[in-house]
ROKOL-578239 format. One line per field, with one value per residue: residue number from 1; x, y, z of N, C-alpha, C, O in turn. Coordinates in pm, 1 decimal, decimal comma, padded with zeros to 6 digits. Last residue first. Layout:
seq <- [NUM;...]
nX <- [X;...]
nY <- [Y;...]
nZ <- [Z;...]
caX <- [X;...]
caY <- [Y;...]
caZ <- [Z;...]
cX <- [X;...]
cY <- [Y;...]
cZ <- [Z;...]
oX <- [X;...]
oY <- [Y;...]
oZ <- [Z;...]
END
This chain:
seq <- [78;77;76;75;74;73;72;71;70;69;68;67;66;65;64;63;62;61;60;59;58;57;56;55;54;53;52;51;50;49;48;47;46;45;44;43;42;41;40;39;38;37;36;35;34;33;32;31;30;29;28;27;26;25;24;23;22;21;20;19;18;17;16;15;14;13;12;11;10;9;8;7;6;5;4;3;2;1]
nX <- [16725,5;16574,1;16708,1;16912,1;16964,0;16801,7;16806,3;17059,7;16935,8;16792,2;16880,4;17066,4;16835,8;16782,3;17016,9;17025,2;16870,6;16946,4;17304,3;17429,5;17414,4;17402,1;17658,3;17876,3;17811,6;17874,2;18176,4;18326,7;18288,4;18469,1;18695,7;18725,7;18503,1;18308,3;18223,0;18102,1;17904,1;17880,4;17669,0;17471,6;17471,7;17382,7;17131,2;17021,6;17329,4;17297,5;17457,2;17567,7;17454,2;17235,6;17360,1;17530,9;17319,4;17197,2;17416,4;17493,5;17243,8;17238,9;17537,5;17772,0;18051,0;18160,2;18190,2;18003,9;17930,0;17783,6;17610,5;17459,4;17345,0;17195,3;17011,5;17032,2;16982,7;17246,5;17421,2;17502,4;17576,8;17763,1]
nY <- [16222,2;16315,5;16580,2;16679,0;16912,7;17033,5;17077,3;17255,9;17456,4;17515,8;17557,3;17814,1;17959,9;17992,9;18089,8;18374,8;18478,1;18347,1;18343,0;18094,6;17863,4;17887,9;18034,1;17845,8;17635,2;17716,6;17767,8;17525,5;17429,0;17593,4;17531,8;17232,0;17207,3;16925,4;16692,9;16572,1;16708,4;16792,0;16995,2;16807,5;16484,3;16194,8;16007,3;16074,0;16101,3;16403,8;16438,5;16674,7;16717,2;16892,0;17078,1;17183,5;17241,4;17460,1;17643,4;17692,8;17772,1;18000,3;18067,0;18062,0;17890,7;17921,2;18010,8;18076,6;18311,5;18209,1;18061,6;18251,9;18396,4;18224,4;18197,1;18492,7;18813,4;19072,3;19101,8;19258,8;19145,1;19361,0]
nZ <- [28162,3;28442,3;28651,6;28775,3;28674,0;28733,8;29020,3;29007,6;28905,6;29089,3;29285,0;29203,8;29247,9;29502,1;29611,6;29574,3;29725,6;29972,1;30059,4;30178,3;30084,2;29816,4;29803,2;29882,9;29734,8;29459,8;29547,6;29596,3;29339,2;29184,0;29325,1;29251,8;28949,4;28846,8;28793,9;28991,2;29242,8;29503,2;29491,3;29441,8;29546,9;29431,5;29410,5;29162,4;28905,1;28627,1;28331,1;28139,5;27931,4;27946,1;28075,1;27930,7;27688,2;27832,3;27805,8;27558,1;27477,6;27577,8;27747,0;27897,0;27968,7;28330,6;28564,3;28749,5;28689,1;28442,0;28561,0;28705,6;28426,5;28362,1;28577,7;28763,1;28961,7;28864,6;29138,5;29387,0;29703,4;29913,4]
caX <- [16703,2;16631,7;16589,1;16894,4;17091,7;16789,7;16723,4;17008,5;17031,9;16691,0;16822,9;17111,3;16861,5;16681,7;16945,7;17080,5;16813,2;16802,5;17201,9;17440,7;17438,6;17310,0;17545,2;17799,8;17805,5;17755,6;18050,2;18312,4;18199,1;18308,2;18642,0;18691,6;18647,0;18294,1;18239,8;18259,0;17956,8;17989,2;17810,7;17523,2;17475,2;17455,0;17195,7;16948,8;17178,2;17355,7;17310,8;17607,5;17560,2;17273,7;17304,4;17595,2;17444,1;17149,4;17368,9;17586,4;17262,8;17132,5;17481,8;17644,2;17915,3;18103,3;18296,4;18092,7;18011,1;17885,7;17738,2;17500,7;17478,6;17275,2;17113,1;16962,7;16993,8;17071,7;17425,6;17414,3;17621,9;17633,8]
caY <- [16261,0;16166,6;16493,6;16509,1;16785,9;17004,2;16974,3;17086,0;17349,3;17506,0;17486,8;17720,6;17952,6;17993,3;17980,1;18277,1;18494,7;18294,0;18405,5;18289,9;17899,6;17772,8;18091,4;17938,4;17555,0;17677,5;17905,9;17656,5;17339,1;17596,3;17691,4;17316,3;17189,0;17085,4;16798,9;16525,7;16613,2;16686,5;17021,5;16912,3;16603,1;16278,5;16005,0;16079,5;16014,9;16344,1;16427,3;16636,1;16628,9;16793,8;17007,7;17118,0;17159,6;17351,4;17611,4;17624,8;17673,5;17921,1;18113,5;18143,0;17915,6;17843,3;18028,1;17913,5;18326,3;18312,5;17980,1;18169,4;18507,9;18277,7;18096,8;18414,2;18681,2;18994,1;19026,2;19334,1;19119,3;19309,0]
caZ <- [28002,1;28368,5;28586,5;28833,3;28663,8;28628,9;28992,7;29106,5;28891,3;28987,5;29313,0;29229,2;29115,8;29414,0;29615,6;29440,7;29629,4;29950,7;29996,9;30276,3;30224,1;29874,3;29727,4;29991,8;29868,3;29490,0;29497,0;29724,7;29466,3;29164,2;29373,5;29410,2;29047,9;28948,0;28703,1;28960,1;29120,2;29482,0;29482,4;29342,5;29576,8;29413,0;29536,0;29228,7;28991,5;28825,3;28435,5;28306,5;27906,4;27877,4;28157,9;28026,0;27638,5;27759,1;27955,8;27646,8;27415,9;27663,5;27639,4;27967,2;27923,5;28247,6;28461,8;28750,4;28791,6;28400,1;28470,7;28726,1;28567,4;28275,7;28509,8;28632,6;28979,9;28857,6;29017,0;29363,6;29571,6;29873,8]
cX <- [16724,0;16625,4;16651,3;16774,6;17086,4;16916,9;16667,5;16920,4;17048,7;16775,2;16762,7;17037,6;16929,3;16717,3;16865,7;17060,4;16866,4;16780,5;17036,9;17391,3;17416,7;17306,9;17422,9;17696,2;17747,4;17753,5;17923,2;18188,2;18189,6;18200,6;18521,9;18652,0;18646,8;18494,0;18253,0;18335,0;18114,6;17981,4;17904,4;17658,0;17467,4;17422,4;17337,4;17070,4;17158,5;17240,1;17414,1;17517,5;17652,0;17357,0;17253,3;17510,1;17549,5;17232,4;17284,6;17534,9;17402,2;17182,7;17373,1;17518,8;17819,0;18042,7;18287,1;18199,0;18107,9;18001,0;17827,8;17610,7;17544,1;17447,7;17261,2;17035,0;16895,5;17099,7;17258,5;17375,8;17476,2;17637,2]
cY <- [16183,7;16252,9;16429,4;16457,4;16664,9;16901,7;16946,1;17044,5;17266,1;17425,7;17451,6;17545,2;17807,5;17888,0;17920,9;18126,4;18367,9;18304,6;18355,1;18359,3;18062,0;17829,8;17966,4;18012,5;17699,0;17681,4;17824,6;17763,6;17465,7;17520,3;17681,4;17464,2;17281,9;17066,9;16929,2;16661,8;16615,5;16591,5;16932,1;16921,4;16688,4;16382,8;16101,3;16100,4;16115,2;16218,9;16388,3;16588,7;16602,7;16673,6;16898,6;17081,1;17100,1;17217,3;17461,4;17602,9;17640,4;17819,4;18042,2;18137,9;17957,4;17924,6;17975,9;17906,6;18145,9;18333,0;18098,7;18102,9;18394,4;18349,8;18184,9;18322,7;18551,8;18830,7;19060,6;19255,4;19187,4;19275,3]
cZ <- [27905,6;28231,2;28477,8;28777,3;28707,5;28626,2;28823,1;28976,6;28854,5;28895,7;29193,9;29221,6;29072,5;29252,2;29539,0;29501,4;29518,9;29774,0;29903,8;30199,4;30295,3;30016,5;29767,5;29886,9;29936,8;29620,5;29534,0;29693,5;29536,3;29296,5;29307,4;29422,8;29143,4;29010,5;28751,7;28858,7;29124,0;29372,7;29482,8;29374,4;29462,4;29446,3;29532,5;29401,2;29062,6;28849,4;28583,1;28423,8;28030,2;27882,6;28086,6;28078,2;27818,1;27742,9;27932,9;27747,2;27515,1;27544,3;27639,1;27888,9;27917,3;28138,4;28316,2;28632,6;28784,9;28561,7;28454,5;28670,6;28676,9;28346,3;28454,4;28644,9;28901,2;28812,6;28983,8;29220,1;29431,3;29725,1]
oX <- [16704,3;16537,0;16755,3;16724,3;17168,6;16924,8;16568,4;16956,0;17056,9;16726,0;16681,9;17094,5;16899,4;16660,3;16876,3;17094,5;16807,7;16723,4;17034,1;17409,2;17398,3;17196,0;17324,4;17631,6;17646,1;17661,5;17863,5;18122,0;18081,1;18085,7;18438,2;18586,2;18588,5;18565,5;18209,4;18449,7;18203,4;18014,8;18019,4;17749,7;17452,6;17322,9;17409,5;17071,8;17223,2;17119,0;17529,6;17495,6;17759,2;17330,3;17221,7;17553,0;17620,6;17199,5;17305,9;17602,3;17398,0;17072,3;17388,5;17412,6;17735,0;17981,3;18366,1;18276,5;18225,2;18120,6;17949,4;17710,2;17651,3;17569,5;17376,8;17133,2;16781,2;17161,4;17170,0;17295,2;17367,8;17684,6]
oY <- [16222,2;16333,6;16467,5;16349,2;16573,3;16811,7;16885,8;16996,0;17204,0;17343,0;17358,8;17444,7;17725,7;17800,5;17802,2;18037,4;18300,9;18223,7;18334,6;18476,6;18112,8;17844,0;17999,3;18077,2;17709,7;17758,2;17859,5;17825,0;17522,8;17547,3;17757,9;17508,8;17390,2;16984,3;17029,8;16706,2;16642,4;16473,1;16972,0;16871,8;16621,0;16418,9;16087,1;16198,3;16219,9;16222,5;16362,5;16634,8;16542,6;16559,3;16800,8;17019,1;16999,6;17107,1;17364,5;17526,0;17521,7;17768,6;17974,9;18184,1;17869,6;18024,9;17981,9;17812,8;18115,6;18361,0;18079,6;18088,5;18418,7;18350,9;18197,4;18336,7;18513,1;18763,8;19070,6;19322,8;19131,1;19348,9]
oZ <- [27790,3;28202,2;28424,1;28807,8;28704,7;28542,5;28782,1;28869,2;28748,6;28818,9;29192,4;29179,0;28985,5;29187,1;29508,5;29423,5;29433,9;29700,9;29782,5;30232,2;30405,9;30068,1;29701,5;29969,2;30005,9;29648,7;29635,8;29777,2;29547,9;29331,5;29355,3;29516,8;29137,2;29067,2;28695,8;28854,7;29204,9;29367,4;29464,4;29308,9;29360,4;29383,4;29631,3;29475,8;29060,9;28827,9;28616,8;28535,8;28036,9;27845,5;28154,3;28175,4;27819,5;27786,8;28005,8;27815,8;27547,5;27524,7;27741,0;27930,8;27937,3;28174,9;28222,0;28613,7;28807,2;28553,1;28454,3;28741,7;28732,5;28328,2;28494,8;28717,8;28925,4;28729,7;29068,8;29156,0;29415,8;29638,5]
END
């Protein structure tokens, strides 16, 4: 049971990414998505980050949540 508290922050930190709110800032900054782009099939994701989002979207509500929040910062216009 994955017992994380479930944030952005614990997010990028599992994507390996940056955790810091100026590095979380700074990739969504600088990784918009159109509209007709998935999350998990940006370009900026290499396969074991696609495999995390796909089942944290798939087999837990809580980090859904978060995931989704993502999403949909990576597809508002900036």
């Amino acid at each position: 049971m994955d017992t994380s508290e479930v944030r952005m922050t614990n997010l990028f930190n599992q994507l390996g990414l940056d955790s810091s709110e100026q590095g979380i800032a700074d990739f969504i900054a600088n990784n918009p998505l159109p509209p007709e782009v998935y999350l998990s099939d940006a370009p900026f994701w290499n396969a074991a980050q696609r495999q995390l989002l796909d089942e944290l979207l798939k087999a837990d509500a809580r980090w859904a949540v978060v995931v989704d929040q993502l999403n949909e910062a990576l597809h508002e216009p900036h």
